[in-house]
C-alpha positions, 0 to 999 in steps of 0.5 A: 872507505865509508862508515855507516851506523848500526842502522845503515845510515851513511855517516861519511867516507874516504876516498882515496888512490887503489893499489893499482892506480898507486903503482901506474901514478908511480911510473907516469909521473916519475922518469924512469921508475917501471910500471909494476903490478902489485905483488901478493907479498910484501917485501921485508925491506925496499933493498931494490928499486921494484921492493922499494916501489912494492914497500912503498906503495904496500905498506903506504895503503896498509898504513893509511887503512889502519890509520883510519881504522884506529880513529874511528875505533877511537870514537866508535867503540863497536866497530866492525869492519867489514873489507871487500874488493879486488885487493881484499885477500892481500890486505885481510892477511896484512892489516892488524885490525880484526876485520870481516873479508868479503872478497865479492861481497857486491855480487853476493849482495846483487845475487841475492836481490836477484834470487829475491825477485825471481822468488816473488 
C-alpha cells in the first residue's frame, strides 16, 4: 500500500504479506495444516479447518487494509483510494471503504505510455 499526495509525491507505504503467500506461510510453517488457495468468498464462520484457514487469512488482510484505510482517512480527510492487482476484485466486493478497482491498472498504465510513443 503506498500513499501519494494530490501531486504524485510519494509520502510512504506499507509492505506487508499477499494472499497467497499467507496461505503457503500457513501450511510451510505449521505440521499438518493443508496448502489451500484463496477462495472468492468469504466464509461466515471458521466451523472447520479449510474455513477456518480461509477466515483467517481473508478477513486478517481485509482487516489489515481497512485499518489502515481508517488512519489515513484520519489525517487526510480527502482520500481516495485506488485497489489494484491480481486480488482486486475479492477485496472491492469485501472492503467497506469506497474505493476505485483498477484490476490492471499497471498494464493499462504501460499500454498507454506504449500507445504514447508509438504516436510521437
Amino acid at each position: 500500500m503506498d500513499l501519494l499526495n494530490e501531486f504524485g509525491e510519494y509520502y510512504g507505504g506499507v509492505i506487508s504479506p499477499g494472499i497467497e503467500m499467507r496461505y503457503k506461510a500457513v501450511h510451510h510453517f505449521t505440521a499438518k495444516l493443508p496448502l489451500l488457495h484463496k477462495s472468492d468468498k468469504l466464509p461466515p464462520l471458521g466451523n472447520s479447518t479449510e474455513n477456518a484457514i480461509h477466515r483467517g487469512i481473508l478477513n486478517g488482510v481485509i482487516q489489515e487494509i481497512e485499518g489502515v484505510i481508517d488512519q489515513y482517512n484520519r489525517k487526510y480527510q480527502k482520500l481516495t483510494v485506488v485497489l489494484t492487482g491480481g486480488d482486486t476484485i475479492f477485496l472491492a466486493k469485501n472492503l467497506k471503504s469506497s474505493i476505485f478497482a483498477v484490476p490492471n491498472f499497471l498494464l493499462e498504465g504501460l499500454n498507454s505510455i506504449l500507445i504514447h510513443n508509438i504516436d510521437e
